[in-house]
N, C-alpha and C positions, 0 to 999 in steps of 0.2 A: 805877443807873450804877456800874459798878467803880471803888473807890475804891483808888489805888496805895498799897503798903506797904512801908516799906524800901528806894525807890528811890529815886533822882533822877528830876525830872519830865521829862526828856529821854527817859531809858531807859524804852522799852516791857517789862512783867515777859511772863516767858512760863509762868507759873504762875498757875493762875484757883484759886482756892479759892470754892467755893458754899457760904453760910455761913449759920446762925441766929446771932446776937447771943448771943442765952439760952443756944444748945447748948453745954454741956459737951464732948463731944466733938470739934464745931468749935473750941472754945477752944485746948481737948489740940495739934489740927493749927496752930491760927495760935501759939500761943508754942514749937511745934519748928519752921517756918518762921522767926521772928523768931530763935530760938535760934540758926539754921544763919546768920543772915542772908542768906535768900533773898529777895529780889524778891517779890513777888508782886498781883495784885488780886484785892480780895475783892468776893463778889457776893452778898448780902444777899438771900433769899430769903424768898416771904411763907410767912406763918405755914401756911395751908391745902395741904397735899400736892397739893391737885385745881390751887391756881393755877403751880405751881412747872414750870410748862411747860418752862423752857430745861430744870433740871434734868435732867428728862423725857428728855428731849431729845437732850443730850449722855450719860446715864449708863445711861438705858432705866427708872431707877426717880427716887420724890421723897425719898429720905431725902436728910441731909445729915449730916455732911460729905462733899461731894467733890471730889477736887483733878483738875484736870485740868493737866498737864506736857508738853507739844506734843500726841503721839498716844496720849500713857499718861492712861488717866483711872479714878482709881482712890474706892472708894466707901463706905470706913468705915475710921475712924482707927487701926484696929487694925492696918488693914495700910497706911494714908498713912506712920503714924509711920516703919517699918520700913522702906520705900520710901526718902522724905525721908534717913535714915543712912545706908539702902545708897548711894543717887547722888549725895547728896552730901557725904556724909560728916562724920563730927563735927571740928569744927573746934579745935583749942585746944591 
């Protein structure tokens, strides 16, 4: 179940992050989300690639991290990061 981050529990986030707990990677994308303070729900994925079906699904592969931003769903933090600055820019 997506668990909301940074929001009010009124406000629907319209950013899904598919996530491992352990991954490193995922980490990198949820504290530049938090950084930006973006909304977002995260969706905790199991450990095995073969059961990671939504992933699948929405990305066409099982790694993780992937954020998905209305139609934009994008699939390794090297280029979330980069993404997350361009749209929304660093705040401060």
């Amino acid at each position: 179940m997506p668990q909301p981050r940074g929001v009010a529990e009124t406000e629907k986030p319209k950013i899904k992050l598919y996530n491992a707990s352990w991954c490193w990677y995922c980490q990198r994308v949820r504290e530049k989300l938090d950084e930006l303070h973006l909304p977002y729900d995260v969706i905790e994925v199991p450990i095995r690639h073969s059961a990671r079906k939504e992933v699948i699904a929405v990305s066409g592969q099982p790694e993780v991290p992937v954020l998905v931003d209305g139609d934009t769903v994008l699939d390794d933090d090297d280029v979330i990061i980069p993404y997350l600055e361009r749209t929304y820019g660093m705040k401060g």
